[in-house]
LUMLOGU-19234 format. One record per atom (N, C-alpha, C): residue in one letter; x, y, z. Coordinates in steps of 0.001 Angstrom, whole numbers, plus 524288, in hexadecimal, padded with zeros to 5 digits. Atoms other than C-alpha are relative to their C-alpha. Example, Ala and Ser with C-alpha at 12.3 -4.5 7.8 and 13.67 -1.06 7.14 Angstrom:
residues 2
A8037A7FB5A80000/A8300C7EE6C81E78/A80384804B080000/S7FCCC7FB5A7FFC4/S835667FBDC81BE4/S7FCFE80442802DA/
end
This chain:
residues 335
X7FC817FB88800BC/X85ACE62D2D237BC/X7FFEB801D97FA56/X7FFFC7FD44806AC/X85A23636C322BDE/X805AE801DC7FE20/X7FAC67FE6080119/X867F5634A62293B/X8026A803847FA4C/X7FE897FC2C803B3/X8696F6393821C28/X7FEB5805F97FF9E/X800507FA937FF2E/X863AC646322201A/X803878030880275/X7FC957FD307FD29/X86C4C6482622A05/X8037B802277FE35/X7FA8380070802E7/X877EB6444B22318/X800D1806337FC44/X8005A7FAE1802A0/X873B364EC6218DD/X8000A803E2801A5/X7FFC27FC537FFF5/X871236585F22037/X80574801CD800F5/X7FA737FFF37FEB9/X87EAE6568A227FD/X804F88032E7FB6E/X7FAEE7FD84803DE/X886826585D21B9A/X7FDC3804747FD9A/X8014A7FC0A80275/X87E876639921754/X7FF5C8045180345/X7FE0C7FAE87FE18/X8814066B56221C7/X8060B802D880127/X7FA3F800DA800CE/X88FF36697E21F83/X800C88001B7FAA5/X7FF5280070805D9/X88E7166CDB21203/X805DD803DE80161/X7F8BF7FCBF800D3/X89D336720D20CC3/X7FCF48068880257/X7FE7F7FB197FFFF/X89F0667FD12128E/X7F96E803C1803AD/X803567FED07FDFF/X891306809C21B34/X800DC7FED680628/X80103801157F912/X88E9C6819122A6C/X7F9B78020D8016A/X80547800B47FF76/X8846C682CE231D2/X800048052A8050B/X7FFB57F8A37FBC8/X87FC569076238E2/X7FB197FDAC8060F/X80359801797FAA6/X87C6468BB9247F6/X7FB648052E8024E/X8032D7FA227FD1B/X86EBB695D924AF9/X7FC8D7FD8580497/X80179803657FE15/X86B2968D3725403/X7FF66801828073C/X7FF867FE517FC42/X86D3869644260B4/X7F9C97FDDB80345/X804D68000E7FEFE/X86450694E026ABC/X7FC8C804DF802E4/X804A27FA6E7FF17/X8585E69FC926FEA/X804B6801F480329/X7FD757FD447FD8C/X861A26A16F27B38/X80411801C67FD66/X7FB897FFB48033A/X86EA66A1C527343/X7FF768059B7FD64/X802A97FE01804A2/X8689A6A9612693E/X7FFDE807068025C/X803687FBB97FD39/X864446B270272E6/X80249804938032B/X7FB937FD817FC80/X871D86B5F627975/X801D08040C7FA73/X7FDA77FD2780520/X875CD6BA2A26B1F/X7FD93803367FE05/X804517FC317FFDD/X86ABB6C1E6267E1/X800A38051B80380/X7FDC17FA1F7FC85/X86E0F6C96E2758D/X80604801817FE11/X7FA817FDFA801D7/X87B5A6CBCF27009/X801868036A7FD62/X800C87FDBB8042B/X876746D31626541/X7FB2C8044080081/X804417FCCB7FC8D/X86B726DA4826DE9/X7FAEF7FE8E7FAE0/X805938010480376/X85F2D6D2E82665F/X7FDA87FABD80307/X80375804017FEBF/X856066CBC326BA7/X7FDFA7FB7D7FF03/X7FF7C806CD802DB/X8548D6BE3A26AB7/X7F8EB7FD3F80156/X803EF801647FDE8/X846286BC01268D2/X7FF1B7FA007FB33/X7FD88803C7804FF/X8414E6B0B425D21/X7FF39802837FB25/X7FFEC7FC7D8016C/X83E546BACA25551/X8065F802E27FD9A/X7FBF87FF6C800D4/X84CCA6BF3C25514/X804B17FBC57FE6E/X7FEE28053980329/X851406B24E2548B/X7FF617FD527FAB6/X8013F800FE806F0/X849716AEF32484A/X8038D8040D7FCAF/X7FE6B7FBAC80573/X84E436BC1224224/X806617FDF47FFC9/X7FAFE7FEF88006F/X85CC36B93124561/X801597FA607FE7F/X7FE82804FB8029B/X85CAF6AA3E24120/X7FE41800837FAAB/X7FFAD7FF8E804BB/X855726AE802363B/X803148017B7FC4E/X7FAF47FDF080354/X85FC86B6DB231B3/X802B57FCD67FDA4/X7FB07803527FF6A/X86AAC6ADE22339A/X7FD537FABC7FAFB/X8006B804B4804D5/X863576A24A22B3F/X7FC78800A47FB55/X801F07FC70804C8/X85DE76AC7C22104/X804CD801DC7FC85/X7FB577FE868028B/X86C5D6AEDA21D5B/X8014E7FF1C7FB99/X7FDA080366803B9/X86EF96AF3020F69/X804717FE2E7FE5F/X7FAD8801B6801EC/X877506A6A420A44/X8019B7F9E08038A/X7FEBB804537FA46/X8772269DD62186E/X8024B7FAFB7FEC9/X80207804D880132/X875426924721193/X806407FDAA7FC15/X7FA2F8012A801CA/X883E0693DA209ED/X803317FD6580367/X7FCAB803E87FD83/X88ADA6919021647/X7FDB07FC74803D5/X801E88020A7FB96/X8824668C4521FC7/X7FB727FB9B7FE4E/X80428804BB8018B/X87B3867E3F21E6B/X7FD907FED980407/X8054F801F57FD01/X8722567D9F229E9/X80133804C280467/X801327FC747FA0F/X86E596858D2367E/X7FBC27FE60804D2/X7FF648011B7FBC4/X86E336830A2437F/X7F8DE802358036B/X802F07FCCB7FE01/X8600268811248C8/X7FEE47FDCA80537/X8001D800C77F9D8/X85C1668882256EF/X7F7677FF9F7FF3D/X80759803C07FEEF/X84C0C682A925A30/X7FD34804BC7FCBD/X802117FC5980230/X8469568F8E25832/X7FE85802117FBE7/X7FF317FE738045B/X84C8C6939024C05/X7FBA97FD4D7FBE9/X802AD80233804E5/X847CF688C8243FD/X7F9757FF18800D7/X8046E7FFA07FE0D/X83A4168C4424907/X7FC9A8046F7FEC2/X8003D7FA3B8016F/X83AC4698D624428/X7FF71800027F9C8/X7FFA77FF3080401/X8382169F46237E6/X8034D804067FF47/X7FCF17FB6280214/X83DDB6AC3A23065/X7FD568047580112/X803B77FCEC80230/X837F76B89422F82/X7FAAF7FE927FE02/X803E98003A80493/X830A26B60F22477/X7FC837F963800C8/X803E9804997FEFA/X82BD26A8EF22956/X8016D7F9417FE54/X7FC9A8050F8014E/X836F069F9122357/X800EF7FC63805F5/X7FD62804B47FDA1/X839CF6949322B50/X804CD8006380168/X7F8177FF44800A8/X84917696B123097/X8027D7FB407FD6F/X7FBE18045D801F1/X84B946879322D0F/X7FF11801187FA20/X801827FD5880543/X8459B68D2B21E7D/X80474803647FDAD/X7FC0F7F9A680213/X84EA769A1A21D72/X805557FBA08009D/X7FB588028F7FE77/X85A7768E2A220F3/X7FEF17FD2C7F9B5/X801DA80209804A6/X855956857D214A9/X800DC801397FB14/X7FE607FD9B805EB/X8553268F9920A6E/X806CE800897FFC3/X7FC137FFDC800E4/X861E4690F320CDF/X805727F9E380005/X7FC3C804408006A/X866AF683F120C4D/X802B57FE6680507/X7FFB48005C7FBDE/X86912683BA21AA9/X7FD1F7FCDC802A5/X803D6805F57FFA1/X8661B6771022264/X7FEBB801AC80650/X8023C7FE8C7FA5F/X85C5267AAE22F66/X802927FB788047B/X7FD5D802B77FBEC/X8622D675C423C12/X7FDC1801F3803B9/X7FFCA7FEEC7F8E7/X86038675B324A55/X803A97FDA78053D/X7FDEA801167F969/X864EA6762C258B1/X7FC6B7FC098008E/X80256804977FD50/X85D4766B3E25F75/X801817FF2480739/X7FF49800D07F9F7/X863D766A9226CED/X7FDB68052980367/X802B17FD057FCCD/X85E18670E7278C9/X80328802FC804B6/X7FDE57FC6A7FCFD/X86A9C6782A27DE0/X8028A7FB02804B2/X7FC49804287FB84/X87370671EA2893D/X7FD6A801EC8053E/X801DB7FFD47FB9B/X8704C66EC629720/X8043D7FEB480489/X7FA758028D7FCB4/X87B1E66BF92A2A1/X7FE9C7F90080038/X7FF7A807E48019F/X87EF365E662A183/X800467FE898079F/X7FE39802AF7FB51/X87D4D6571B2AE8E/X8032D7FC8280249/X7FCBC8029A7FCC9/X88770653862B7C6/X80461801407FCA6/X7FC4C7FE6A802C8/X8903E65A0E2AECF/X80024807337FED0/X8013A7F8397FF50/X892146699F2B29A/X802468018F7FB2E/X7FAE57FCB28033C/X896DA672DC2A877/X7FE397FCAB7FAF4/X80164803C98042D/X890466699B29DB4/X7F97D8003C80061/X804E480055802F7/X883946690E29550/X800DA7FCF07FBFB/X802428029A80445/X87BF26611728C6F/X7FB2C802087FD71/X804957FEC08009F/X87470663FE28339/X7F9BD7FE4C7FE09/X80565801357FEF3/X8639E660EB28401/X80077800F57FB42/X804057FEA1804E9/X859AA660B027776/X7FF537F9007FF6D/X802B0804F6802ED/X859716503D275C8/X7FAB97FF3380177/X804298016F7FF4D/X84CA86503527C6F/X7FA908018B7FC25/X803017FC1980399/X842EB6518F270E0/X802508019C7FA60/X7FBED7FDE480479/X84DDF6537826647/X7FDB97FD8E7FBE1/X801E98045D805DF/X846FA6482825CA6/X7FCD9802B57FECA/X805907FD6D8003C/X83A9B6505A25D67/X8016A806B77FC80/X7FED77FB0F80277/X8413F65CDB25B20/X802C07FFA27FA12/X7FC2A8013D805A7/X84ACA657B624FD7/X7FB707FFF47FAC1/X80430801228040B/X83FA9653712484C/X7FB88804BD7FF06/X802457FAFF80132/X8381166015249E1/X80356805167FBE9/X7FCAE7FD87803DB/X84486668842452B/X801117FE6A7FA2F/X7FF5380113802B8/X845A965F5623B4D/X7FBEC801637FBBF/X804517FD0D80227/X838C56627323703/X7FFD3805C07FBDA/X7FF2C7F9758022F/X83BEA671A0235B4/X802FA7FFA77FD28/X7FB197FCEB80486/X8462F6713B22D83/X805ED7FC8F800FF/X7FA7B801A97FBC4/X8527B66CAE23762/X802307FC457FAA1/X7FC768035780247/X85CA2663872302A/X804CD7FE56802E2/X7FB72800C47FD5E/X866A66630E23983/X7FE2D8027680582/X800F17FF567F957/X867C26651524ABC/X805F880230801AE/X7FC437FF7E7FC4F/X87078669B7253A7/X7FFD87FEEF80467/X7FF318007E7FA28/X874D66666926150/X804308015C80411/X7F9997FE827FF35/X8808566BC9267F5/X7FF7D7FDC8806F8/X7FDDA8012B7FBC5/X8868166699273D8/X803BB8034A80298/X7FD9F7FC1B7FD59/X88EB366EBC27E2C/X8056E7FC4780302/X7FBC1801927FD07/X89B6466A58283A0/X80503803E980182/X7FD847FBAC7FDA1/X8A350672F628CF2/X804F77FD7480106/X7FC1B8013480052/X8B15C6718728D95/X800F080298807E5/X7FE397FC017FB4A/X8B5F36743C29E33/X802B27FC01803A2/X7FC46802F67FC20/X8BC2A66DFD2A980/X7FD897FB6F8018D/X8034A8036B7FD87/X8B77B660242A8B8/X7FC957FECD7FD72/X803857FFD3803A0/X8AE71663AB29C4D/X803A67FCDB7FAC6/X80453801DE7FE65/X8A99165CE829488/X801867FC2E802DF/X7FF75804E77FDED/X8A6236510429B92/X7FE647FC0F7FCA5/X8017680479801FD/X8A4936436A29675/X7F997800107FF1F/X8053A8029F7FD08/X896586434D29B0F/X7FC54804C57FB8F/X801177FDC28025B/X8944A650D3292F9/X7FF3F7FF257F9DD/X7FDF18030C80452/X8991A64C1028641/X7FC367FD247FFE9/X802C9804C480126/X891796401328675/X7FA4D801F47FF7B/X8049B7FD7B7FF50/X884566465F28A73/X7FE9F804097F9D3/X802477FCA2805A8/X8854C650BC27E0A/X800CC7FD1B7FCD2/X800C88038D8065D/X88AF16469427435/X7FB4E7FDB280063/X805C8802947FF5C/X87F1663E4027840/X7FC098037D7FE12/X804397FC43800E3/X875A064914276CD/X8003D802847FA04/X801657FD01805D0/X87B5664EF42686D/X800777F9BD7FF16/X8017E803DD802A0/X87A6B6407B26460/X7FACE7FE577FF9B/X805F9800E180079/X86CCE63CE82669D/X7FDAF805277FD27/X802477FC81802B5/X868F064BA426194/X8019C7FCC47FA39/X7FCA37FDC780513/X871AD64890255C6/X7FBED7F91F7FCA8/X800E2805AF80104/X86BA06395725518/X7F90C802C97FE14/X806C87FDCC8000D/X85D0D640F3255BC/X7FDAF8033B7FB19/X7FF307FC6B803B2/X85FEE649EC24C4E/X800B67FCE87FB49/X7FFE68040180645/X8638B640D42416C/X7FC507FE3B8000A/X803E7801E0800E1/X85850638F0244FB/X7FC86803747FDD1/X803B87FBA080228/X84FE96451124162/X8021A801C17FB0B/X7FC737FD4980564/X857F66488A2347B/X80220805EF801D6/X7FCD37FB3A7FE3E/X85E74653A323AD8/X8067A7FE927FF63/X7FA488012880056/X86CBA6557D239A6/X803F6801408055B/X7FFC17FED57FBE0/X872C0654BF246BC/X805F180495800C1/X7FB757FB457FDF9/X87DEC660A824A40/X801907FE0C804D6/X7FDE07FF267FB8F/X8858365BB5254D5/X804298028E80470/X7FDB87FB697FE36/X88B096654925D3D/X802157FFCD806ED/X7FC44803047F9E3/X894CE6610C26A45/X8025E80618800C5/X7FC957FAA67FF96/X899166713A26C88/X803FA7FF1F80504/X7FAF57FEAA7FC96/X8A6766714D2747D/X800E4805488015B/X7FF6D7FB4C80061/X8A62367D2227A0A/X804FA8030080083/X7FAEA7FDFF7FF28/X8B0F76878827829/X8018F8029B80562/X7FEC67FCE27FB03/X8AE0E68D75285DE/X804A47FE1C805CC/X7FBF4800A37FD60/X8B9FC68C0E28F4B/X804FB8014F7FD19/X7F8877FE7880122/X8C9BC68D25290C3/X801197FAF87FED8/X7FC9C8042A8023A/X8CB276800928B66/X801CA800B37FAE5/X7FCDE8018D8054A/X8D52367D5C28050/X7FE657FD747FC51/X80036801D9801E5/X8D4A5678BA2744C/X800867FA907FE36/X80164806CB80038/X8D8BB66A2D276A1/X7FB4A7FF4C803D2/X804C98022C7FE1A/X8CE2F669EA280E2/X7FA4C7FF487FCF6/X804197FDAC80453/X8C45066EC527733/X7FFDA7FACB7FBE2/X80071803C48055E/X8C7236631926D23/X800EA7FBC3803E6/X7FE7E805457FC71/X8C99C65887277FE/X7F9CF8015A8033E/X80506800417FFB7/X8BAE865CAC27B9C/X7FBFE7FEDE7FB35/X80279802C280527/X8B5CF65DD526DF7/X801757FAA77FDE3/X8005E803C3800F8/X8BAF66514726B8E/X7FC4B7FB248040A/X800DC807A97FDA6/X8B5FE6480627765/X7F7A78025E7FDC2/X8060E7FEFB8020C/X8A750651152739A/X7FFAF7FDF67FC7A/X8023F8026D8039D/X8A81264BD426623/X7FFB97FA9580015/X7FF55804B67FFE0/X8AB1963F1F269AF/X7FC937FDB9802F4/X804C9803D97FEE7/X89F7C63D0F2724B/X7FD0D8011B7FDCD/X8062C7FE81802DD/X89632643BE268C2/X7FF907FBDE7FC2F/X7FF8B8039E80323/X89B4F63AD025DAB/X7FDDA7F9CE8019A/X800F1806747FD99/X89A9762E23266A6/X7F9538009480198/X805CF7FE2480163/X88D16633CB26931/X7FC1E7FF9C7FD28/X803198003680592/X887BB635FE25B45/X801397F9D07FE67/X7FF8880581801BD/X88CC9626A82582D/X7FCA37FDD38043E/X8042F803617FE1C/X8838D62060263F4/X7FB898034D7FF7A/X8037C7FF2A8024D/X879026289E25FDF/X7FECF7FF097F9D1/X80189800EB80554/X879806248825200/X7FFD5804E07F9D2/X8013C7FBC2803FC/X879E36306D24B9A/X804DE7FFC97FD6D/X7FDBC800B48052E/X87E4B6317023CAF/X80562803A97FF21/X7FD4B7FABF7FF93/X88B6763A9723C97/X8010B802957FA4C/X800AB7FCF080474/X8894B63CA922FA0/X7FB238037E7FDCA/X804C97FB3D7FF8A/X87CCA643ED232AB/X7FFF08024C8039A/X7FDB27FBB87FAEF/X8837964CEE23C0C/X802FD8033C7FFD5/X7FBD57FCDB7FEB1/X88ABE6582123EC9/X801F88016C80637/X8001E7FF037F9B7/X892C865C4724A77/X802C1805967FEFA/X7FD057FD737FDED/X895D76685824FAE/X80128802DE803FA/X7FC6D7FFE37FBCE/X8A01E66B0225768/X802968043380235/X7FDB77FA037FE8B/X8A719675EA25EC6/X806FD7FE457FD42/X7FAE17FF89802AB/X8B627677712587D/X803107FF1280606/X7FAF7801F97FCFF/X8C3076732F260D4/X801C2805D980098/X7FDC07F9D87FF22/X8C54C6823C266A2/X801DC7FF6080515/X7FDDF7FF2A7FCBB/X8CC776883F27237/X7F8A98006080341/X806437FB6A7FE41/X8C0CC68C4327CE3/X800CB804727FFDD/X800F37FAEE80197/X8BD7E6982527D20/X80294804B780261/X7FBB87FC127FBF0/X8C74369C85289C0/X803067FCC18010D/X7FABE801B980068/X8D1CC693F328689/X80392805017FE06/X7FD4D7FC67801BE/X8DD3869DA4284E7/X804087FF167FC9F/X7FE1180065803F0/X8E4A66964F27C30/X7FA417FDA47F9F3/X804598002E802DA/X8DA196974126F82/X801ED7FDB47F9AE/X7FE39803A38048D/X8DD9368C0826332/X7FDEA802BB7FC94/X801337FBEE805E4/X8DE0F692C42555C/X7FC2F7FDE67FBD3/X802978001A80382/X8D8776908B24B57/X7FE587FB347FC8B/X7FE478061380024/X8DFCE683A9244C9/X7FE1B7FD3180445/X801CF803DB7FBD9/X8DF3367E66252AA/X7FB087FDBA8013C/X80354802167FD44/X8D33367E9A2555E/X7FBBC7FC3F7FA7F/X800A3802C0804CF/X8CF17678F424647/X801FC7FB7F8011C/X7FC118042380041/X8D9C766EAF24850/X7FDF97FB48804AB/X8027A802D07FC79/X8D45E669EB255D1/X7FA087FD877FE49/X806598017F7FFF6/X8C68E66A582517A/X7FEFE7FB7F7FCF8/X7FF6B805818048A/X8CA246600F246E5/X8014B7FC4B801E5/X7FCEB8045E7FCEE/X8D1D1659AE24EB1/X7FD977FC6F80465/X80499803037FD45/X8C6E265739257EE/X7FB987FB417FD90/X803498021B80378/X8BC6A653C924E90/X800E47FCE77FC37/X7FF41803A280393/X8C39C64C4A24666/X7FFA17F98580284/X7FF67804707FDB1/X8C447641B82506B/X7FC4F7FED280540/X8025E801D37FCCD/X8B9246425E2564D/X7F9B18011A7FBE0/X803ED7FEFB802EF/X8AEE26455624C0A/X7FEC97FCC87FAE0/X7FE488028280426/X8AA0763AE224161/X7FFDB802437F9B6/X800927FE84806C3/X8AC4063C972329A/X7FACB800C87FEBE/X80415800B780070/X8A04E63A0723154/X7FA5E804B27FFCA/X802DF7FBCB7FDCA/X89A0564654235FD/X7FFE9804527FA41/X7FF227FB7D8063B/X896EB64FEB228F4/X802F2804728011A/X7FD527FB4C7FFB8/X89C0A65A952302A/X800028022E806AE/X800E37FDA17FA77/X89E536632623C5A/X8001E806197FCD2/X802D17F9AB7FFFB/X8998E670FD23E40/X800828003C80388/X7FCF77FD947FAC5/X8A04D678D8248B4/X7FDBE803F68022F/X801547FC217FC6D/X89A7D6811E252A7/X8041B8039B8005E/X7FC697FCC37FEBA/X8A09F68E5C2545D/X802EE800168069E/X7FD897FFAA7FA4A/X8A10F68BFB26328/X801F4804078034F/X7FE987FC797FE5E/X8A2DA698E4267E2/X805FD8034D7FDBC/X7FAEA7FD07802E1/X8AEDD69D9425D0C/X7FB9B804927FD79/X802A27FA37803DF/X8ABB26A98A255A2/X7FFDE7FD557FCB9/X801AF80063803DE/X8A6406AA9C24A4A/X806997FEC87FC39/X7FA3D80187802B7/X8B6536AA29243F3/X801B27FBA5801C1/X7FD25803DF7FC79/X8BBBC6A1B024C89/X7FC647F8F97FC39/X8038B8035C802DB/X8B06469693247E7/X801AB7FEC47FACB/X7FEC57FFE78053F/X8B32B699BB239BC/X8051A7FD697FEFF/X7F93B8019280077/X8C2DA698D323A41/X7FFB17F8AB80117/X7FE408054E7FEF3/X8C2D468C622414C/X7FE667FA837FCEC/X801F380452801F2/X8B9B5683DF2391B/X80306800897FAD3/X7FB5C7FDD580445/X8C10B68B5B22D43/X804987FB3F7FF32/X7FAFC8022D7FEBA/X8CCEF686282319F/X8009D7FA1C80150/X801E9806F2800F8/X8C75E676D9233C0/X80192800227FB08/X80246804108066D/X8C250675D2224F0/X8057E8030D7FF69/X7FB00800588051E/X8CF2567CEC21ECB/X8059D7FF858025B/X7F94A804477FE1C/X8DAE267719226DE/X800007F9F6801EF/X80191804C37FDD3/X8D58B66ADE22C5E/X8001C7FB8E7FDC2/X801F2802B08012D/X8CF366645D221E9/X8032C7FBD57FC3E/X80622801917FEE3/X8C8F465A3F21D90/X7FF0D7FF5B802A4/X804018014C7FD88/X8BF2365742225C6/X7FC787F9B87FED0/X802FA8039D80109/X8B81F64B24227A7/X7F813803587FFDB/X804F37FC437FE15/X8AB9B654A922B48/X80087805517FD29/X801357FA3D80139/X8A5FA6611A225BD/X802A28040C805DE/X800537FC8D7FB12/X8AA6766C3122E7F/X7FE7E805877FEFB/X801D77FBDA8024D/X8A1B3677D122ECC/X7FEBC802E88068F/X800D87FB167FB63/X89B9C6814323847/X7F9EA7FF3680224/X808427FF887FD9D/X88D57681112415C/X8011B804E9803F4/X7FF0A7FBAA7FB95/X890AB68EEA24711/X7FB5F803018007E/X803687FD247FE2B/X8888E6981A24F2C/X7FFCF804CD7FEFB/X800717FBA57FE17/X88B796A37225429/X806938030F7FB49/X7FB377FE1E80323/X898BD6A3A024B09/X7FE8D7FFAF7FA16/X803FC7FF058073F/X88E506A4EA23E23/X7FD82803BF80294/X804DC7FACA7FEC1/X884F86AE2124629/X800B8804AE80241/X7FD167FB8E7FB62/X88C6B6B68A24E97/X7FF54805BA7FDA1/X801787FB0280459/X88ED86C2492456B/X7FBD07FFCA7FCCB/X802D07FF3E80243/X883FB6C02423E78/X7FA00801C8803CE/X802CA800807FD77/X87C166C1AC24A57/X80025807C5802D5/X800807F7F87FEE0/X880C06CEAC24F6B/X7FE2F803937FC14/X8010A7FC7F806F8/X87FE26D37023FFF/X7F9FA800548011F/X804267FE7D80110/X871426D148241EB/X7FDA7802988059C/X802017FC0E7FC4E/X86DB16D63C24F04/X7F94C8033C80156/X8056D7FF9280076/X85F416D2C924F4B/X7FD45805607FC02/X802377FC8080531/X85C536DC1924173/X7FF667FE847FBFA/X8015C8012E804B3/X858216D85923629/X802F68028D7FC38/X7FCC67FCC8803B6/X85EF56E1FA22EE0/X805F97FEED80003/X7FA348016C80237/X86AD36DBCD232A0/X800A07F9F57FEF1/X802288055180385/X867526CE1222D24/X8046D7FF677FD62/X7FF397FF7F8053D/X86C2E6D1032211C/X808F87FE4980233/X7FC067FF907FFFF/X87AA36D2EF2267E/X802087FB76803B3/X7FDD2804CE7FEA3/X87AE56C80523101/X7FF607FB0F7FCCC/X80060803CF801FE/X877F26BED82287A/X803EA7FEA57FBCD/X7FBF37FFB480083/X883C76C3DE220D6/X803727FE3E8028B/X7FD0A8007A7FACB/X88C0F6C19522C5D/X800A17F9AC7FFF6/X801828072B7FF65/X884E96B32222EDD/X803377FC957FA73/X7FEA9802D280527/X888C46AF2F21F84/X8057B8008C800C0/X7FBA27FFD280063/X8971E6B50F21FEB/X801567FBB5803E2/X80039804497FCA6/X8976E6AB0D22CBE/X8000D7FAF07FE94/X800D380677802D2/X8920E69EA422664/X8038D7FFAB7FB30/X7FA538005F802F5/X89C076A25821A98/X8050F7FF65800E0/X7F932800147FEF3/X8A8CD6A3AF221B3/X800957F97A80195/X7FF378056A7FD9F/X8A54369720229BA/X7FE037FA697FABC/X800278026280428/X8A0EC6918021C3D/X8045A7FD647FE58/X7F9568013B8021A/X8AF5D691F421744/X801FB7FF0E80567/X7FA5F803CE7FA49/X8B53C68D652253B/X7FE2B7FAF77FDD1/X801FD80631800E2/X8AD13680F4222D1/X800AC7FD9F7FC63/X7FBE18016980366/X8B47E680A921566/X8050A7FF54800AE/X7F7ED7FF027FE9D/X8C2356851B21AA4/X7FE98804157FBF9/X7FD287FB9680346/X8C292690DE21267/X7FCE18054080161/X802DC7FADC7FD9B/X8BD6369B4121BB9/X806B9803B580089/X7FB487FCAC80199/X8C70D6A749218DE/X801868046780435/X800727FD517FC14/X8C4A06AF0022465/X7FBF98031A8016C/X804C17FC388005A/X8BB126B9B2227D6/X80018804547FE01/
end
């Protein structure tokens, strides 16, 4: 194990007042958002619109690594740069997805797991090659009548532990990622009485696989209402729970967590981690940000497959990684 790499990288993507910009979509994903914006999602358009996004100057102020999806880091620029290259100059640490998407879990309806260990040692060590320094893997857990199950749980902690055990072995830095989803009318204690028994088998997980938790990050979806619950927890609340979860089920040990937006807006995201670091604290853990679509969103319509509007989403993208800069201090002031 190349522990001291890990370790390093771990705390250097949790440097004070940095997160990490998830571009990590995949062809299909990628491809729904693209139609949203009436542009075609060929790789061609892809290259141009990741290029943008990790051509941004300045990126490298708030953002300490990025999230890329197989493709990406396969790709060059325009001009013939390397994308994990154009990440570099800027002091930005290359990353990847690694898992191969979820599949229905058997004998368990209404539930998935998700595939990619077959082959993962082979691939780790190739990414590692290009550039990579760190992985991702995200897991899916549906909140419903009866969800999750015991049998679910166990199956994904198992699966991000061996990625996460594979990944260190390769000097990669493993991202572990258990997403609770916000979809349903469940409440807010259900929501943290799920995120808790998920972290508690991922944790019991990562300890019989062996892996180092000080060459790890996790992240996690936040302690929220779902999404058609009609009573919807504020702001405090849902800060207050999310601590309240993770404090007792997550070890010290860990350099940091980095929070998935999980389907909040682009505000919503901001406020709440805000409101962790400057009423909460301390922290035994860094707490910062690995958002998606709540860093790319507006910056995505702003460009609208043109070159000529580059210049202004990438404005957009920076004001983004700045606001959520200062949440991940506590001294984000509003928008």
């Amino acid at each position: 194990m190349k522990r001291a790499e890990v370790e390093a990288t771990a705390q250097a993507l949790v440097a004070n007042g940095k997160g990490i910009l998830a571009a990590d979509e995949s062809t299909g994903t990628i491809t729904k958002r693209f139609d949203a914006i009436d542009v075609q999602s060929t790789p061609d358009s892809r290259r141009a619109y990741r290029e943008m996004l990790l051509s941004t100057p300045g990126l490298g102020k708030y953002i300490s690594g990025v999230i890329m999806y197989d493709e990406t880091i396969r790709q060059s620029a325009a001009d013939g740069t390397p994308m994990v290259e154009l990440q570099k100059r800027q002091h930005v640490i290359p990353g990847i997805k690694v898992d191969k998407g979820t599949t229905p879990l058997a004998a368990c309806p209404g539930e998935t797991v998700t595939e990619g260990l077959d082959g993962l040692g082979e691939r780790l060590a190739e990414y590692h090659a290009r550039g990579a320094r760190f992985a991702k893997w995200r897991a899916v857990i549906r909140i419903g009548d009866g969800l999750p199950t015991d049998t679910c749980l166990s199956v994904n902690a198992h699966a991000l532990a061996r990625y996460a055990a594979l990944c260190q072995s390769d000097g990669l830095t493993p991202i572990v990622e258990p997403e609770v989803l916000m979809d349903g009318g469940h409440d807010i204690d259900t929501c943290e009485d799920v995120t808790a028994r998920t972290l508690r088998a991922v944790f019991a997980a990562l300890a019989e696989q062996r892996v180092v938790l000080e060459g790890m990050l996790l992240k996690p979806n936040m302690v929220i209402s779902g999404t058609d619950c009609p009573r919807r927890a504020g702001v405090e609340e849902v800060a207050e729970r999310t601590l309240h979860c993770l404090r007792r089920t997550v070890p010290a040990a860990v350099p940091g967590i980095v929070f998935l937006s999980g389907g909040q807006s682009s505000e919503e995201a901001t406020v709440h981690l805000n409101a962790m670091n400057r009423d909460f604290g301390p922290h035994p853990w860094k707490l910062s940000f690995s958002y998606g679509r709540a860093l790319q969103n507006r910056a995505l319509k702003a460009w609208r497959g043109a070159a000529e509007n580059a210049e202004a989403a990438q404005q957009l993208l920076l004001r983004r990684a700045r606001l959520n800069s200062d949440a991940a201090r506590g001294v984000y002031a509003g928008e």
